[in-house]
C-alpha positions in Angstrom: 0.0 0.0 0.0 1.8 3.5 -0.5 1.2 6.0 1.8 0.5 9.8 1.0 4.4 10.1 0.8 4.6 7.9 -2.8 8.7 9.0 -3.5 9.4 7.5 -7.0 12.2 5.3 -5.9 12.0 3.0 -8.3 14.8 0.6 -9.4 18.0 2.8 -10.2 20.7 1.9 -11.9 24.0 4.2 -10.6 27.4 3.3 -11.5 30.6 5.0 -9.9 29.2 5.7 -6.5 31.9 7.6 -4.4 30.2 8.5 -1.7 28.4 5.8 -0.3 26.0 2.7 -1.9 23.6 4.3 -4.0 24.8 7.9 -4.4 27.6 9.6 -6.6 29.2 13.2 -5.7 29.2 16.0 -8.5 32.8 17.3 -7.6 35.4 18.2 -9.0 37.7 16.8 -7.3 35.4 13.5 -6.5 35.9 14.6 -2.9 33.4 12.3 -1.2 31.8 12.9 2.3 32.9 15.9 4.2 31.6 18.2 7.3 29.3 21.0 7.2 28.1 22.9 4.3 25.6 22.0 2.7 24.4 19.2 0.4 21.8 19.3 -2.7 20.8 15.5 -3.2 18.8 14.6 -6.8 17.3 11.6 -6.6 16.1 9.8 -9.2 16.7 8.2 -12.6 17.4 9.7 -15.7 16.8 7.1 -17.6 12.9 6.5 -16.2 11.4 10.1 -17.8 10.2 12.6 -14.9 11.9 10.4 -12.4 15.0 12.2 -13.7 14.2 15.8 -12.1 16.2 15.2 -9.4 19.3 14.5 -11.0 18.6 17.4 -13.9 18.3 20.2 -10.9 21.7 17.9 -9.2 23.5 18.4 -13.1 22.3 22.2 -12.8 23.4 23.4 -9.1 26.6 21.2 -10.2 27.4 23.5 -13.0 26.5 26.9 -11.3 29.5 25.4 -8.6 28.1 27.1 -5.7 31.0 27.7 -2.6 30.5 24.9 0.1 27.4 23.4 -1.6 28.4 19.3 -1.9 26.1 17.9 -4.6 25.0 14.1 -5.3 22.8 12.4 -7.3 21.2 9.1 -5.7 18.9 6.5 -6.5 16.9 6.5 -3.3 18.5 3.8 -0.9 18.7 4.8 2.2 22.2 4.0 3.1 23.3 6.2 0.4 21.2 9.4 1.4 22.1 8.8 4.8 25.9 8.9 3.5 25.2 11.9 1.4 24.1 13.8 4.1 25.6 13.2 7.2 27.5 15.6 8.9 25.9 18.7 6.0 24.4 21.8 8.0 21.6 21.5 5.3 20.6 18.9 3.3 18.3 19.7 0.0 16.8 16.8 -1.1 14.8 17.1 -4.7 12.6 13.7 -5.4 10.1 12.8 -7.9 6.6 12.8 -6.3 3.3 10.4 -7.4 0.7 11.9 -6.6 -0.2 15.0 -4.7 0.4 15.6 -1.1 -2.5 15.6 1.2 -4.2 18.8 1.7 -2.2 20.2 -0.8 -3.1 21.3 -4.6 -1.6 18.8 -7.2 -0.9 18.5 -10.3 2.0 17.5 -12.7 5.1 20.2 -12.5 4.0 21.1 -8.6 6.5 21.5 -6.4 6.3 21.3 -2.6 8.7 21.6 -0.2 8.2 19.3 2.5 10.2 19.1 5.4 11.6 16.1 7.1 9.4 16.1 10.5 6.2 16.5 7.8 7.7 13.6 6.1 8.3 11.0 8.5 5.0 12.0 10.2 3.6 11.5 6.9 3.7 7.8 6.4 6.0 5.7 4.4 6.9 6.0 0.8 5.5 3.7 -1.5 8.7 2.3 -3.6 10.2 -0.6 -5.0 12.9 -0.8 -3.1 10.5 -1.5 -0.1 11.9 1.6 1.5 12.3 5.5 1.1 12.8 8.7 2.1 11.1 8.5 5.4 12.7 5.4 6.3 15.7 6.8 5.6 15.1 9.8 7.9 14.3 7.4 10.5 17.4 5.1 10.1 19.4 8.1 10.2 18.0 9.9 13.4 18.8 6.4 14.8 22.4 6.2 14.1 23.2 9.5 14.8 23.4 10.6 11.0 20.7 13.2 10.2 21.9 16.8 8.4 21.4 19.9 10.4 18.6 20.8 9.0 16.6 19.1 5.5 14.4 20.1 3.1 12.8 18.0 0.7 11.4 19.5 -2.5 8.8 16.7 -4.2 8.1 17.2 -7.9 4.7 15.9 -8.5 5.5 13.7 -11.8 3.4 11.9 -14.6 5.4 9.7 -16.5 8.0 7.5 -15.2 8.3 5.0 -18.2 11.3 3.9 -19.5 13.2 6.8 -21.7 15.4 10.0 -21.5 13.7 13.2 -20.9 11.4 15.2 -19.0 7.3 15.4 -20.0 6.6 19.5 -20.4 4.4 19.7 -17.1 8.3 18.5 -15.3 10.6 20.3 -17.9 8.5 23.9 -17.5 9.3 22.9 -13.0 12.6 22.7 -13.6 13.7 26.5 -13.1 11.6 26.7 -10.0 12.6 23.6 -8.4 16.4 25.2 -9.1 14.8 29.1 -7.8 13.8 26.9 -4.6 17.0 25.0 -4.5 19.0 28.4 -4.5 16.5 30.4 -2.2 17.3 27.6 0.6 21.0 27.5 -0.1 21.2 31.5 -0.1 19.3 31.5 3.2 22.0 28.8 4.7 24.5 31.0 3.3 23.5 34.1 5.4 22.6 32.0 8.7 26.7 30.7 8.2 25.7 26.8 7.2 27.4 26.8 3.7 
């Protein structure tokens, strides 16, 4: 049954993961986990249409090289967003989204930013790995491996067949899923996170 938190974390195929099972860093240098700063975590396939929004706005904040700002792009497991983000001030986590979130307006190309208290409360994430984002926040606050502070932004998507490419309700998101990505890592900037 999937819960009002439906996280497309459907089965991803990353290779070259460098900082942890499941998720790969966008550096430079390769440089994997590291204290403090923050972290912008896409998740999602490219290869599985909208499910790649996550890793387009991760390819995006990756070439504007923002100061501090530690970005990865993960297929969803747990292990590997919990690697991605520990020790980071701020975590920004972008996901695909099925479905609308409850009491929320939906639609295809919505964006909501969802925090990881609302999450967790919110009931787990239907996915095919048989766990998500909330279990992942959960796992983490258990080990002692939880960001400063996270902030999920859910695409609400439509297609997730196989293929490259965006459908135009996700494509037209894109610039203000990255607007929203920068507005929470200029905000970090200016309380001294990043």
């Amino acid at each position: 049954m999937r819960g009002p938190f439906s996280f497309s974390n459907g089965p991803h195929r990353v290779t070259g993961t460098a900082a942890g099972r499941g998720a790969r860093p966008h550096t430079k240098d390769g440089a994997g986990h590291r204290a403090g700063g923050s972290v912008v975590i896409g998740v999602g396939n490219p290869f599985r249409r909208d499910d790649g929004i996550g890793p387009a706005v991760a390819a995006e904040i990756a070439r504007q090289q923002w100061p501090g700002v530690r970005v990865v792009v993960s297929d969803g497991e747990p292990s590997g967003l919990i690697e991605a983000w520990s020790g980071a001030g701020l975590a920004i986590i972008v996901d695909a989204l099925h479905g609308g979130l409850p009491g929320r307006a939906t639609g295809p190309g919505r964006v909501h930013r969802v925090s990881a208290a609302e999450l967790e409360t919110g009931g787990p994430a239907g996915s095919s790995h048989g766990l998500g984002l909330p279990d992942a926040f959960r796992l983490g606050r258990a080990l002692g491996r939880q960001p400063g502070r996270a902030v999920i932004l859910a695409v609400e998507v439509t297609d997730v067949r196989p293929g490259p490419g965006l459908s135009a309700a996700v494509e037209a998101a894109l610039p203000r899923v990255l607007a929203a990505v920068a507005a929470e890592l200029s905000g970090a900037r200016s309380r001294g996170v990043s």
